[in-house]
C-alpha positions in Angstrom: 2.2 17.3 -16.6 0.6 18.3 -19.8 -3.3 17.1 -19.1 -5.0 18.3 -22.3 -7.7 15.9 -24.6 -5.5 17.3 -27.6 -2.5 15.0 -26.9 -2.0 12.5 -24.6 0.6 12.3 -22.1 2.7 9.2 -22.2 4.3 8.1 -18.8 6.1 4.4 -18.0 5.2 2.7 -15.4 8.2 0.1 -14.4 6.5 -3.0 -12.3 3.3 -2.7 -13.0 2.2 -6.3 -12.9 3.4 -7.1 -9.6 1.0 -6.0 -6.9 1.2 -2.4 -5.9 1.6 -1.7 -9.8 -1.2 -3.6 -10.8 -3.5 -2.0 -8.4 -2.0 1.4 -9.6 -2.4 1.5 -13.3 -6.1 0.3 -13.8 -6.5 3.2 -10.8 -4.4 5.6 -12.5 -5.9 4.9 -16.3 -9.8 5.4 -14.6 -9.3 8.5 -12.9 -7.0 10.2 -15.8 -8.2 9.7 -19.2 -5.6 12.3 -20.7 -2.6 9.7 -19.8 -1.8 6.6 -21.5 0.3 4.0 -19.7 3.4 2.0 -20.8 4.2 -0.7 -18.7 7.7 -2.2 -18.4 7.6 -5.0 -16.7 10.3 -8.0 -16.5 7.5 -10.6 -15.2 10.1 -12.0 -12.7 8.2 -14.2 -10.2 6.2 -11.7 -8.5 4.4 -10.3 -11.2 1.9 -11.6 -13.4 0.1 -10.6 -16.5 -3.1 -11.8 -14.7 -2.9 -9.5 -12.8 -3.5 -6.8 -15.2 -6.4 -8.2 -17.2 -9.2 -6.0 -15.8 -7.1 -3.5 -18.3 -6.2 -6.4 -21.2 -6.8 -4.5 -24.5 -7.2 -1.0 -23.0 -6.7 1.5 -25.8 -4.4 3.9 -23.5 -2.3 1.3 -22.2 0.8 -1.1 -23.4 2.6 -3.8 -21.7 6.3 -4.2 -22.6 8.1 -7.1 -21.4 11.5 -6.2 -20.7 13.7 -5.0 -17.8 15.2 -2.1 -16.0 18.5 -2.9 -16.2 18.5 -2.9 -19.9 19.9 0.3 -20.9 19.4 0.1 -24.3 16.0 -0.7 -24.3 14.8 1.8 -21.4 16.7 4.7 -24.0 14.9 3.5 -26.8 11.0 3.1 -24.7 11.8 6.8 -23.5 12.6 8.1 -27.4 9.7 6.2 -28.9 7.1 7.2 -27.1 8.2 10.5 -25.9 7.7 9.6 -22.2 7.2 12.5 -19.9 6.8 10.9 -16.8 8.4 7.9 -14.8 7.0 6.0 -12.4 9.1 3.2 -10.8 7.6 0.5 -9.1 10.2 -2.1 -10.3 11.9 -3.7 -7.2 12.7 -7.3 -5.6 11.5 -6.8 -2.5 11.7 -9.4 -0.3 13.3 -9.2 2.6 14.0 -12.8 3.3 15.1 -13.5 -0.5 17.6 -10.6 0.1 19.3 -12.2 3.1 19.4 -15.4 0.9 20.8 -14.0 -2.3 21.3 -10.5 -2.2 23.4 -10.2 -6.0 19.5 -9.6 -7.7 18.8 -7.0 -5.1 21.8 -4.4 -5.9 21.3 -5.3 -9.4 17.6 -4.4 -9.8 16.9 -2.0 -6.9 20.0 0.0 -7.4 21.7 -0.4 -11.1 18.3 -0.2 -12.7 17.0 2.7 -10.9 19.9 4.1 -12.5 19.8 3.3 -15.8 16.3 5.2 -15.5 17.0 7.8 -13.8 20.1 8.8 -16.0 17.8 7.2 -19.3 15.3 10.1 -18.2 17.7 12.6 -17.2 19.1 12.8 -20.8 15.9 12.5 -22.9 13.8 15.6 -21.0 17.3 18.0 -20.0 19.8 19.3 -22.1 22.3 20.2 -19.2 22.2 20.8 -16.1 19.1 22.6 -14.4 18.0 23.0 -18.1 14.9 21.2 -19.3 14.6 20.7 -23.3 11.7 23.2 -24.5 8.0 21.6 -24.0 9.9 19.1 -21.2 10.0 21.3 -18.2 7.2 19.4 -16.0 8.7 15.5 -16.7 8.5 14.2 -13.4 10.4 10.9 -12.5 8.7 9.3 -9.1 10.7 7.0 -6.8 8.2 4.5 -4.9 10.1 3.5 -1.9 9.8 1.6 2.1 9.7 2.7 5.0 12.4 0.2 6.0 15.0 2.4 4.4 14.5 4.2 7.9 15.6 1.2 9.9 13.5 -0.3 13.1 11.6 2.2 15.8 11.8 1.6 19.5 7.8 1.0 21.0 7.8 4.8 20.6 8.1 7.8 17.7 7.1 7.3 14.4 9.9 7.6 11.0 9.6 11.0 9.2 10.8 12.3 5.5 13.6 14.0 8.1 14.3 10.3 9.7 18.1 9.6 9.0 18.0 6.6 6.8 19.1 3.3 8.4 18.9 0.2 6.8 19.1 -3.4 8.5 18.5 -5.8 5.3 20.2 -5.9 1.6 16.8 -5.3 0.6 16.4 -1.7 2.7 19.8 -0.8 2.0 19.3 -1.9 -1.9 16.5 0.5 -1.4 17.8 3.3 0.7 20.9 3.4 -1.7 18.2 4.1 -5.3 16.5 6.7 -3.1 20.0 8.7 -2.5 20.8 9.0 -6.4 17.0 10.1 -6.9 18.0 12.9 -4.5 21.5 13.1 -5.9 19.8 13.9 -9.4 17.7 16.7 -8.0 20.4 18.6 -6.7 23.2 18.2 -8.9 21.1 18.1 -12.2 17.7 20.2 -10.8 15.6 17.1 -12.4 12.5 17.2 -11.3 11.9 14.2 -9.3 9.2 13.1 -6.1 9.9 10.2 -3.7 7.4 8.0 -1.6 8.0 6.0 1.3 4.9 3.6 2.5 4.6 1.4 5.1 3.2 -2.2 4.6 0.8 -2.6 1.7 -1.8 -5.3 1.7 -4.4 -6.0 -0.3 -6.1 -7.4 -3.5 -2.9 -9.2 -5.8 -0.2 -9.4 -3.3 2.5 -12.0 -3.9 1.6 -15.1 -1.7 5.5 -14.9 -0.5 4.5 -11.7 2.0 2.4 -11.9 5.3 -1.4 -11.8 5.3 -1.4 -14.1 1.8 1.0 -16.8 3.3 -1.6 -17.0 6.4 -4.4 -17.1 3.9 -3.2 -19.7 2.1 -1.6 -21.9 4.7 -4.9 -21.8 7.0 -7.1 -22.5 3.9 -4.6 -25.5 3.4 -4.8 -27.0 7.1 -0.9 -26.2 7.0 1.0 -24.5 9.8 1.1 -20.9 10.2 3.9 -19.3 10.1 5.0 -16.7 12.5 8.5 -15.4 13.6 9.7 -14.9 16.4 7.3 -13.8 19.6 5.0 -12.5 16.6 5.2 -9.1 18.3 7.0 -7.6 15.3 4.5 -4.6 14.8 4.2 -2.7 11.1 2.0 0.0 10.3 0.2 -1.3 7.2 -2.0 0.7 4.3 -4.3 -0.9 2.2 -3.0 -0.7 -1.1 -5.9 1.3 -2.6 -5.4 3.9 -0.1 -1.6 3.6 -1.7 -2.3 4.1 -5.1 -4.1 7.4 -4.3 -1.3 8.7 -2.6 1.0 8.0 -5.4 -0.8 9.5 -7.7 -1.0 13.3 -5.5 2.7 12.7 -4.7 3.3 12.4 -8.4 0.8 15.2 -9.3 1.6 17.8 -6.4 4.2 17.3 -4.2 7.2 19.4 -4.4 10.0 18.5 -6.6 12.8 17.1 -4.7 10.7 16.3 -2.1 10.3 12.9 -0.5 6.5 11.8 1.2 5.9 9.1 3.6 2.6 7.6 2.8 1.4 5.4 5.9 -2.1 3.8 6.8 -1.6 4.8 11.1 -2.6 0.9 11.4 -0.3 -0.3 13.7 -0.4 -4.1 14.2 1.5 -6.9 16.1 2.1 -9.8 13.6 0.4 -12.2 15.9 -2.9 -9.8 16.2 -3.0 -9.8 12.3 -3.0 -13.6 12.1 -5.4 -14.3 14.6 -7.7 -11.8 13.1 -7.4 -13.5 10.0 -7.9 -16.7 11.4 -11.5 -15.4 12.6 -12.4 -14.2 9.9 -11.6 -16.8 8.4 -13.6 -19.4 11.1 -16.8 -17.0 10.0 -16.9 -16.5 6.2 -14.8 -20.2 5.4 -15.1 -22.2 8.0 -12.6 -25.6 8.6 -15.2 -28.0 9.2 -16.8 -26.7 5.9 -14.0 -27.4 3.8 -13.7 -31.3 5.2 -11.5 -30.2 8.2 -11.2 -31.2 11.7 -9.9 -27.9 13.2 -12.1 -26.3 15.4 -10.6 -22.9 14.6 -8.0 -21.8 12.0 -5.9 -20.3 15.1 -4.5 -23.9 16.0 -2.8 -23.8 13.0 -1.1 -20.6 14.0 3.2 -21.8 14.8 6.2 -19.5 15.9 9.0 -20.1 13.6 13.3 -19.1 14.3 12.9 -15.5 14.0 15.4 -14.1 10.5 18.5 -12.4 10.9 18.1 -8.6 11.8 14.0 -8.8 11.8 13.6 -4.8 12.5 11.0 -4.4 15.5 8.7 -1.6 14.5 8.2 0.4 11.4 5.5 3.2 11.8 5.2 5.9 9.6 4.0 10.0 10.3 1.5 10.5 7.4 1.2 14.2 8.6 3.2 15.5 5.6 1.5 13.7 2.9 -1.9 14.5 4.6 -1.2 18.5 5.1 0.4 19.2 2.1 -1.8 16.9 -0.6 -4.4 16.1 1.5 -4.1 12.3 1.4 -6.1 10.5 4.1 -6.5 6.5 4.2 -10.0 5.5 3.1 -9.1 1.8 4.9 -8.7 1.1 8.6 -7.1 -2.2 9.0 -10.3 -4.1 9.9 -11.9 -2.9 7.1 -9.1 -3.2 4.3 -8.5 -6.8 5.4 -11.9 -8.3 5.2 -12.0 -6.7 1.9 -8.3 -9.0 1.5 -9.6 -12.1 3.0 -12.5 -11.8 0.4 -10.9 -11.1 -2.2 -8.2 -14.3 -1.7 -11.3 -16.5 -0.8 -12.7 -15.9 -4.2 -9.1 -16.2 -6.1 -8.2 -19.3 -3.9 -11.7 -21.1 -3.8 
């Protein structure tokens, strides 16, 4: 990627107002001054313009409203601002919304990863393992799950070599985008990188996901919901700790190469809520907010499990760490008081 203070380098960022995105680019825009960001972003439900205005009026960054599965208008971004890089956030992901109505899912996830992927492919290539001239080093990054891997037994942790498995229209929307990212590498040598995380968490997640809907439902006096036995365990990375691996996966990994960027936080659901729900008793506590509960945790409720609810995801990190020397700044403790804080502020 052409770094030099003599032209900038323009790359689109697809999703950037939902909540991985939004934590990237104000990350990505402070720590490389010789990029300017486009942001295509269809501000569906789970993403927010608010979330973005630490950045409002930044001179190397533009918001475009508009979405993936526009052809037309993902050609026309690429030409007129001479993108070099992708990075593709852009996804409806979740789980329980995919069960319920998967149609958006194979839509978004898979037809607009295509659109551009193939967009990309014919603005920086003129054939075939041939890059135009001063396009060589356009990079294209897939941000992926972990879920594509399927569900781990209490043992053994999912590698790039895992054999992809899917268990929910989501994963497989997922999985499927990841194999024409790879199918692009090897049939038309484009230079493309793909990352597969475990659970985020964090500043700006949607307050449809985990650790938000136990925020928000304690700080209610409403029931906490938890499926199943709660024993469901995920490893989970603070999203911070995310965004830096993105940004060496897009910057040094190998092209064609996937990376699985995981926090080594593994966590029972139940733990996570009941760690909340001290931590919650401490810094906002029930009877201070006109409550009678004695602790937050009596709010805590086991709800009908959802179809196929994988078991375990956990993810080897060794790759990523080796090769690009990523480490996690965040252990769990740490990242989620940093969470809880941050919600107790937005929430009041």
């Amino acid at each position: 990627m052409r770094t030099d203070n003599s032209s900038m380098t323009n790359i689109l960022v697809t999703g950037g107002a939902g909540f991985i995105g939004s934590n990237f680019v104000p990350y990505f825009l402070e720590q490389h001054p010789g990029y300017r960001v486009i942001n295509l972003d269809l501000l569906t439900y789970a993403g927010s313009l608010d979330n973005l205005k630490e950045i409002a009026g930044h001179s190397r960054y533009l918001f475009i409203h508009g979405d993936i599965r526009n052809r037309e208008l993902v050609d026309r971004l690429l030409g007129e601002h001479d993108i070099r890089g992708v990075i593709h956030f852009a996804a409806e992901s979740h789980v329980d919304n995919s069960i319920a109505g998967p149609d958006v899912f194979i839509q978004t996830n898979i037809n607009g990863t295509f659109n551009l992927l193939d967009s990309a492919r014919r603005f920086w290539m003129d054939g075939p393992f041939h890059s135009k001239s001063g396009y060589e080093h356009c990079r294209f990054h897939q941000i992926s799950t972990d879920e594509v891997y399927g569900s781990l037994s209490e043992t053994g942790l999912f590698t790039e070599s895992t054999p992809y498995a899917p268990n929910s229209p989501y994963s497989a929307s997922k999985a499927s985008a990841d194999h024409l990212v790879r199918s692009y590498h090897h049939t038309y040598g484009m230079n493309v990188v793909t990352s597969n995380c475990s659970n985020n968490y964090g500043p700006k997640q949607h307050q449809e996901k985990l650790i938000p809907t136990i925020i928000r439902s304690a700080l209610a006096g409403n029931p906490i919901p938890i499926y199943g036995d709660g024993r469901n365990v995920r490893d989970w990375l603070y999203v911070l700790d995310h965004c830096r691996g993105i940004d060496l996966v897009f910057h040094q990994g190998r092209s064609g190469e996937s990376y699985n960027i995981g926090g080594r936080n593994e966590r029972e659901n139940i733990y996570i809520a009941t760690l909340i729900c001290k931590l919650l008793d401490r810094l906002a506590p029930a009877r201070g907010r006109g409550s009678d509960l004695e602790s937050y945790k009596d709010l805590i409720t086991f709800v009908t499990d959802r179809p196929g609810h994988d078991r375990r995801y956990a993810i080897d990190a060794a790759k990523s760490e080796s090769e690009l020397g990523w480490r996690a700044e965040e252990d769990f403790e740490s990242g989620l008081l940093k969470t809880v804080q941050w919600y107790l502020k937005e929430l009041g």
